[in-house]
MARMAR-351759 format. One record per residue (C-alpha): residue in three letters; y, x, z. Coordinates in steps of 0.1 Angstrom, whole numbers, padded with zeros to 4 digits, always signed. Example, Ala and Ser with C-alpha at 12.3 -4.5 7.8 and 13.67 -1.06 7.14 Angstrom:
2
Ala-0045+0123+0078;Ser-0011+0137+0071;
//
This chain:
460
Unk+0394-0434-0123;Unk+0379-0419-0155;Unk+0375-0385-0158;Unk+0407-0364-0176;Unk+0410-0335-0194;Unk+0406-0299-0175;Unk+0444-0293-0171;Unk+0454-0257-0179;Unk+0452-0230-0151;Unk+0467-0199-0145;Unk+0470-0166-0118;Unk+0506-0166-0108;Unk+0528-0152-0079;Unk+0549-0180-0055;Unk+0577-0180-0039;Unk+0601-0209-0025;Unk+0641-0205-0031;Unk+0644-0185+0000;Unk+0625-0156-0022;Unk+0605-0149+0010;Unk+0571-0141+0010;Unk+0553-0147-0020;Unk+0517-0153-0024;Unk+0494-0158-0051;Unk+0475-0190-0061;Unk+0458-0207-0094;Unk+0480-0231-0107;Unk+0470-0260-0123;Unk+0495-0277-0148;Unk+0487-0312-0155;Unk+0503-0330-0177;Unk+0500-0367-0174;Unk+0493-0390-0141;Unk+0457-0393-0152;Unk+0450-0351-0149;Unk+0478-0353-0118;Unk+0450-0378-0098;Unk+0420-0357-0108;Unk+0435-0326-0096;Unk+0414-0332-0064;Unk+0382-0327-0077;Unk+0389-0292-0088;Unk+0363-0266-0066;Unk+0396-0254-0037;Unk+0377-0230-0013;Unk+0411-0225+0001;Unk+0423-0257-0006;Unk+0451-0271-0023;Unk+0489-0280-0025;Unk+0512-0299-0047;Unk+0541-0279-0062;Unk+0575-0296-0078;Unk+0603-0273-0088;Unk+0603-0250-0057;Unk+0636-0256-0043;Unk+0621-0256-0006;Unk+0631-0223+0006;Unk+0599-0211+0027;Unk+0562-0215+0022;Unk+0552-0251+0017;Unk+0548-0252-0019;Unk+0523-0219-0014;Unk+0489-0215-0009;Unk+0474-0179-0008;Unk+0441-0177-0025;Unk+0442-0211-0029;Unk+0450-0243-0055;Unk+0484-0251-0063;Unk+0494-0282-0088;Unk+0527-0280-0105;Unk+0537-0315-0108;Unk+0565-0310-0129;Unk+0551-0319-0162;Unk+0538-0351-0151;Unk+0567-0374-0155;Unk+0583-0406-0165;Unk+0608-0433-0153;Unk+0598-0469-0156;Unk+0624-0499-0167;Unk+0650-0510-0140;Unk+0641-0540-0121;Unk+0682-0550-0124;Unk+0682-0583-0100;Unk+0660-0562-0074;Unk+0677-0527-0078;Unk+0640-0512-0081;Unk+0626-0485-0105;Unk+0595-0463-0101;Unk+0588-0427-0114;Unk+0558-0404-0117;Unk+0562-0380-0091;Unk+0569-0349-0112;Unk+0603-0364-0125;Unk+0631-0346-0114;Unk+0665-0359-0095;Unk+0685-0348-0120;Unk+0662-0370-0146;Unk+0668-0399-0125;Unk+0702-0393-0125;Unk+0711-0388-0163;Unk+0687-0416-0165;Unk+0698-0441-0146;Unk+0736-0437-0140;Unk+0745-0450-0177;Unk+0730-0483-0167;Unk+0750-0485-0134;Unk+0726-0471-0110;Unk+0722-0441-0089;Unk+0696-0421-0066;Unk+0689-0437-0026;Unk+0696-0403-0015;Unk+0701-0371-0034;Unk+0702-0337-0013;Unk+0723-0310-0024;Unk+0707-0297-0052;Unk+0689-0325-0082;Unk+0661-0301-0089;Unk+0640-0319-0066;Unk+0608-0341-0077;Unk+0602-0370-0069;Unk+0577-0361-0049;Unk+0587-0332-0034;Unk+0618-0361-0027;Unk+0590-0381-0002;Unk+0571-0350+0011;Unk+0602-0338+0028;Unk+0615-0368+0033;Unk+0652-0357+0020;Unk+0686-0367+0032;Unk+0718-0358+0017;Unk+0759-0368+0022;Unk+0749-0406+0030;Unk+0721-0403+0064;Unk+0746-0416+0084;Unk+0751-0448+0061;Unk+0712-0453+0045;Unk+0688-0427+0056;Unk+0668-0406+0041;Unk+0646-0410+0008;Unk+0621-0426+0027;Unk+0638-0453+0039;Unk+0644-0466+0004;Unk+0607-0467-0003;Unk+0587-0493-0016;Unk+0556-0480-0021;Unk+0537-0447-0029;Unk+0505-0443-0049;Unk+0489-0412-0043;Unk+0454-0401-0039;Unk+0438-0384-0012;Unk+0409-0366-0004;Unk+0392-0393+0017;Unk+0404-0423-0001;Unk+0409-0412-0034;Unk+0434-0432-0055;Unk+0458-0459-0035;Unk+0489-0477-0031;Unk+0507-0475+0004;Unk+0539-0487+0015;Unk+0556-0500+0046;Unk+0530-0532+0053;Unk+0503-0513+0034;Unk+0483-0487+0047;Unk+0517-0483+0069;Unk+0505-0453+0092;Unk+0493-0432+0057;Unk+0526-0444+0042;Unk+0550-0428+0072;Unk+0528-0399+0074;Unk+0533-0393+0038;Unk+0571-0393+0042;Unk+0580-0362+0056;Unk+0545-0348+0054;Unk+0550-0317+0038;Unk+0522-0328+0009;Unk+0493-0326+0035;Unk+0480-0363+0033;Unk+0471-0365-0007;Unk+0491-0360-0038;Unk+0516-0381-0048;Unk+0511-0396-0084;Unk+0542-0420-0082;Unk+0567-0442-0064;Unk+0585-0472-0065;Unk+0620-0468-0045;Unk+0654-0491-0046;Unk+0689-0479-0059;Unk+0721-0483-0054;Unk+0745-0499-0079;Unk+0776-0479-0088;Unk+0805-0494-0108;Unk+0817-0460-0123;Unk+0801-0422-0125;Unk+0833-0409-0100;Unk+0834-0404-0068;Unk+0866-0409-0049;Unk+0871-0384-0023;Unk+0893-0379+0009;Unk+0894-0344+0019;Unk+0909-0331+0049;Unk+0913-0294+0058;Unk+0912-0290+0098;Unk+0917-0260+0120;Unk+0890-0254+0144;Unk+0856-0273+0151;Unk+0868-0295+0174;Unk+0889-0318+0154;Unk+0859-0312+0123;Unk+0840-0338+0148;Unk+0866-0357+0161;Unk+0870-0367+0126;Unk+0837-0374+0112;Unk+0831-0392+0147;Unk+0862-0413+0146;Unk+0856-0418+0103;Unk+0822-0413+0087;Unk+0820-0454+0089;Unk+0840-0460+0061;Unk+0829-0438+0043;Unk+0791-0439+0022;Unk+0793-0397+0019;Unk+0804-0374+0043;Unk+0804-0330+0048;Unk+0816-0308+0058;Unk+0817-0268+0043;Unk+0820-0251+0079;Unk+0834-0213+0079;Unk+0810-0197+0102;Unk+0824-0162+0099;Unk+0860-0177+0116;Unk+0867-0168+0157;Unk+0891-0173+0184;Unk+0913-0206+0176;Unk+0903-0211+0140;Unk+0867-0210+0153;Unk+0843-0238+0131;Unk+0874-0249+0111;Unk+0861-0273+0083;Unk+0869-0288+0047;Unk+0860-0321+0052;Unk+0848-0346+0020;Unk+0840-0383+0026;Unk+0841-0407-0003;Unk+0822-0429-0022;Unk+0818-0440-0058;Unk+0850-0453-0077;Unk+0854-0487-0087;Unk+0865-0498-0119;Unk+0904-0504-0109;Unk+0907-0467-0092;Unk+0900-0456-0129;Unk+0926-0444-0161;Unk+0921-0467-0187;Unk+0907-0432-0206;Unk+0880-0434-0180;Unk+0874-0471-0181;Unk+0864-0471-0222;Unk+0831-0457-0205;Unk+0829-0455-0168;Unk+0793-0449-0165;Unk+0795-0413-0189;Unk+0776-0387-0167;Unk+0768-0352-0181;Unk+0749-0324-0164;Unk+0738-0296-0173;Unk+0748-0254-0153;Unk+0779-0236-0162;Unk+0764-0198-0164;Unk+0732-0187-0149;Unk+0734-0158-0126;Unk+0721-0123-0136;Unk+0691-0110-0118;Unk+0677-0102-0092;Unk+0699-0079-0080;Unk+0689-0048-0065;Unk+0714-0054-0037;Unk+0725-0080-0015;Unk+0760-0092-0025;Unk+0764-0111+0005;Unk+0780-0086+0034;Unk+0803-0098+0061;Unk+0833-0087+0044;Unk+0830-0103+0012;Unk+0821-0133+0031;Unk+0847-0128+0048;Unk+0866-0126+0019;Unk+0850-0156+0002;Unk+0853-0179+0031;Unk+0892-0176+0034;Unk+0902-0182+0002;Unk+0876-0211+0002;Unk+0889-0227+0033;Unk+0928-0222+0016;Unk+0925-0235-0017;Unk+0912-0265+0001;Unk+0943-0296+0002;Unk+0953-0301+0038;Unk+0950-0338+0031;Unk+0944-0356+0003;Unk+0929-0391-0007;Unk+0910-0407-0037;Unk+0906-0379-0058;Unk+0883-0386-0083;Unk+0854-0360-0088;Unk+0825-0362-0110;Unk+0787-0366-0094;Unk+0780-0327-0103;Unk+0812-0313-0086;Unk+0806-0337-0053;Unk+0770-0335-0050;Unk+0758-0308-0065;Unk+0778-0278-0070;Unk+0754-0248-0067;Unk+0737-0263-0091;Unk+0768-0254-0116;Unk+0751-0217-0115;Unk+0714-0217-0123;Unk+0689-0189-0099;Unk+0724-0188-0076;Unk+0701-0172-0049;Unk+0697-0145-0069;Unk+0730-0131-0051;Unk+0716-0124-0016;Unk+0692-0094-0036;Unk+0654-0090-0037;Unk+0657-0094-0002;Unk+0659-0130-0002;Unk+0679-0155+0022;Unk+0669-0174+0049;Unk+0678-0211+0050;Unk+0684-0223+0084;Unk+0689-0266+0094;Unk+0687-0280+0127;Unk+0692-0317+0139;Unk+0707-0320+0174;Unk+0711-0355+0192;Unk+0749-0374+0190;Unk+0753-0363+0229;Unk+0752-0325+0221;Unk+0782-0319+0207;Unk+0787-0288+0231;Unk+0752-0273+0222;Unk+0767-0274+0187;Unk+0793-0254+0195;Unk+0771-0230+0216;Unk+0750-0231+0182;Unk+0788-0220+0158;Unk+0799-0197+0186;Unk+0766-0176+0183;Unk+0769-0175+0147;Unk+0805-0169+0150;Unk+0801-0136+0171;Unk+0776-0122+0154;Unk+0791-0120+0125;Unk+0758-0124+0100;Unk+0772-0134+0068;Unk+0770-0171+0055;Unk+0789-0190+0033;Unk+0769-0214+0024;Unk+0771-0238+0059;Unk+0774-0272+0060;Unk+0777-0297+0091;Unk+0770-0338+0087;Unk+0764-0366+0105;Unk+0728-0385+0111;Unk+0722-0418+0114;Unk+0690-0436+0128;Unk+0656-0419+0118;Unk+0625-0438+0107;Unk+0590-0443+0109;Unk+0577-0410+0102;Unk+0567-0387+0124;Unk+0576-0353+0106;Unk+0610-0365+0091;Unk+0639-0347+0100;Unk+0671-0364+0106;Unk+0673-0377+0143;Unk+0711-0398+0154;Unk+0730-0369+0155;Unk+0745-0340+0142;Unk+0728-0317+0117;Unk+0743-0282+0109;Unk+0730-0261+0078;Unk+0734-0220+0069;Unk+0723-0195+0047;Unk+0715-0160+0062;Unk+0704-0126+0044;Unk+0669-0123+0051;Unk+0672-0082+0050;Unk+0659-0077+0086;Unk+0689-0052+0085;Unk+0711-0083+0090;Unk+0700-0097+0127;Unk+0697-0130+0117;Unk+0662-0131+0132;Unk+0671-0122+0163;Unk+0703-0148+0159;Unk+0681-0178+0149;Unk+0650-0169+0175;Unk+0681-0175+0201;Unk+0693-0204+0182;Unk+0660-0223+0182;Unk+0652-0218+0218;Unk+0689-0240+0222;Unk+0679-0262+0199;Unk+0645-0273+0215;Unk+0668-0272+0247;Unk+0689-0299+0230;Unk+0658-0322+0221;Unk+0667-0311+0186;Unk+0642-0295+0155;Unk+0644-0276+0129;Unk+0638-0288+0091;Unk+0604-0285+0078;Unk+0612-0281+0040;Unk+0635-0248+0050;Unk+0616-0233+0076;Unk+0603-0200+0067;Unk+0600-0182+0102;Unk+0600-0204+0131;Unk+0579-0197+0157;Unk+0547-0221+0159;Unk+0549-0232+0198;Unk+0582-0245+0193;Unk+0568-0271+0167;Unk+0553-0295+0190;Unk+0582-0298+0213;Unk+0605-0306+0184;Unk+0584-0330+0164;Unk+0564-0347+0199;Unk+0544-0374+0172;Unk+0527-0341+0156;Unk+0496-0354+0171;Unk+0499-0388+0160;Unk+0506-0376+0124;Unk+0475-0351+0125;Unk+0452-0381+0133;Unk+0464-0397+0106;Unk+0462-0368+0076;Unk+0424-0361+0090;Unk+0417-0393+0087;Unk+0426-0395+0049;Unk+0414-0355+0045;Unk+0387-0351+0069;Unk+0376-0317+0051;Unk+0412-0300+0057;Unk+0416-0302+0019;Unk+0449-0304+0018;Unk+0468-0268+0031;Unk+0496-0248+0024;Unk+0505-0212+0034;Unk+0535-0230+0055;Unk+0508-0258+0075;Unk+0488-0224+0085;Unk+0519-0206+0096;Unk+0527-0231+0123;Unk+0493-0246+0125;Unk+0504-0276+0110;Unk+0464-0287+0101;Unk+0435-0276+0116;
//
């Protein structure tokens, strides 16, 4: 590599999207791949950590005292490889870039999570999933290859036949193997920029499964908004979405003079931060009913745009700003297909306590891959935002509902954890050895650290 240009540094406070526990790092802004690979051979006495847009909710984007690279001005899409259904993109570009960039030509993402302010490589670190697990997999099952450069090895290309054990503990590894610079990564081909959705409204938690169980094959997307705050019969009742892009003859001849139109972009940005916590049981409460009945009881191919189906938080820019300076906790487990009534244990306890979320979602997971810190296992994997005022009790609520969960043979989801304990992490990921042997071996000088991999011992 030849040398680059110092990128600019400065002192700056961190936090993830949780607003939890910010530290404070030097931040290094490169600003094209070149700086991005040299960012390694920067003096890191506490080491050093890759940063995209900081939409992981806890610590793993931190690094107290430390080095942190921002990634995000270090981006770029290469040309569509249209017989193959490949592109590849500099790690810094976003989801939403990807998007706006690629729908027009009749493309879209492998995987997009719930919110497209996600890098690319923040994309591979945590290995994200989104509506489709149960139909593709995660982001790292549509990779090709990954260049990134790492302490050991500096600069090199890995993929599934190359380098394979560095390539699968990249995926999923929390941006403690190397940096990534850039990736290569297949699409899928859309006909239109609609989706067309079946929604179904259903009274309690059982028939939430029986459908997704009986359904989620026909469908590419499926999710389910779960009311958490509901008891007795209407306990876990559901708005279920499945769908999956429009074709040209489910279109208006309006919409088919240019079916590929896409437009993002947020609707207001929320004020902030405010003092308070808006999010109390009653207006969750509140929130949750009239969310659950303006919901159809049934209805089928209604066409919604990509923003409204897969992204709708994103319509409000800094949207965490309504659970105060306080912050929120993000809580996702993944439980196997046979514990179904460990899932409802997991609702019930949720249910009866009565901490206030309204931002819960329940989905289905398909077959995992090679990596040994990715997330999704076959099964089912339930997702909730709680106050993180201690005031609330959701620690003592989620310390209960992780001990059932390593019960289960389930685990919890790297990229949200901010406050599991660190003796439960071996029993839910049992390859964290295997995946330590292989990030020493390509950073034998613990280079590579963030204030999440010393929180639960991730790295020595």
């Amino acid at each position: 590599m030849s040398a680059a240009p110092t990128p600019a540094a400065e002192d700056a406070l961190l936090a993830g999207w949780g607003n939890t526990a910010a530290t404070r790092a030097t931040v290094l802004h490169p600003t094209d791949a070149d700086a991005l690979a040299h960012a390694l051979d920067r003096p890191a006495p506490r080491g050093i950590i890759a940063r995209g847009l900081g939409r992981s909710y806890g610590d793993p984007a931190q690094n107290a005292g430390g080095l942190v690279v921002d990634v995000t001005g270090v981006t770029g899409i290469g040309p569509v490889d249209h017989e193959r259904g490949v592109v590849t993109a500099v790690a810094g570009t976003s989801i939403d870039a990807l998007i706006t960039h690629l729908v027009p030509q009749g493309w879209f993402v492998p995987v997009t999570p719930g919110t497209r302010q996600v890098t690319v490589g923040g994309a591979i670190a945590s290995d994200v999933h989104g509506k489709d697990h149960h139909a593709v997999g995660s982001w790292g099952s549509a990779l090709e290859s990954i260049v990134l450069v790492t302490p050991a090895g500096g600069l090199e290309q890995v993929s599934p036949t190359r380098r394979r054990d560095l390539f699968w503990a990249t995926v999923g590894g929390m941006g403690l193997t190397g940096i990534i610079v850039e990736a290569t990564f297949r699409l899928h081909r859309i006909e239109s920029s609609l989706v067309s959705v079946d929604t179904d409204r259903t009274p309690d938690l059982d028939t939430t499964l029986d459908l997704m169980e009986s359904g989620d094959h026909a469908y590419r997307y499926s999710v389910a908004w779960i009311d958490l705050m509901a008891t007795g019969a209407h306990r876990g009742r559901s708005v279920l979405d499945r769908g999956r892009f429009a074709t040209l003859d489910q279109l208006s001849r309006a919409q088919q003079d240019d079916p590929l139109a896409f437009h993002s972009g947020t609707l207001a940005t929320f004020p902030g931060p405010t003092p308070v916590n808006l999010i109390r049981p009653l207006t969750v409460r509140a929130f949750n009913e009239v969310w659950y009945r303006k919901a159809p009881r049934r209805r089928r191919d209604h066409l919604q745009s990509i923003s409204t189906f897969f992204h709708p938080l994103d319509m409000v820019d800094r949207w965490n700003r309504v659970y105060g300076r306080g912050g929120v906790v993000q809580w996702q487990c993944a439980l196997p297909l046979g514990a179904t009534d460990d899932l409802r244990w997991l609702v019930a306890q949720v249910s009866d306590a009565g901490c206030p979320s309204f931002l819960a979602v329940l989905k289905r997971f398909g077959a995992g891959n090679d990596a040994p810190l990715s997330f999704p296992i076959p099964g089912w994997t339930l997702a909730m935002d709680l106050p993180a005022d201690p005031r609330s009790g959701a620690a003592a609520l989620l310390d209960r509902l992780d001990e059932r969960v390593v019960a289960a043979g389930g685990r919890l989801y790297l990229a949200k954890d901010s406050r599991m304990r660190p003796e439960l992490l071996p029993e839910m990921y049992p390859r964290l050895d295997e995946w330590r042997e292989v990030r020493d071996a390509a950073d034998p000088t613990g280079q590579m650290v963030s204030d999440q991999a010393r929180r639960l011992g991730l790295v020595g």
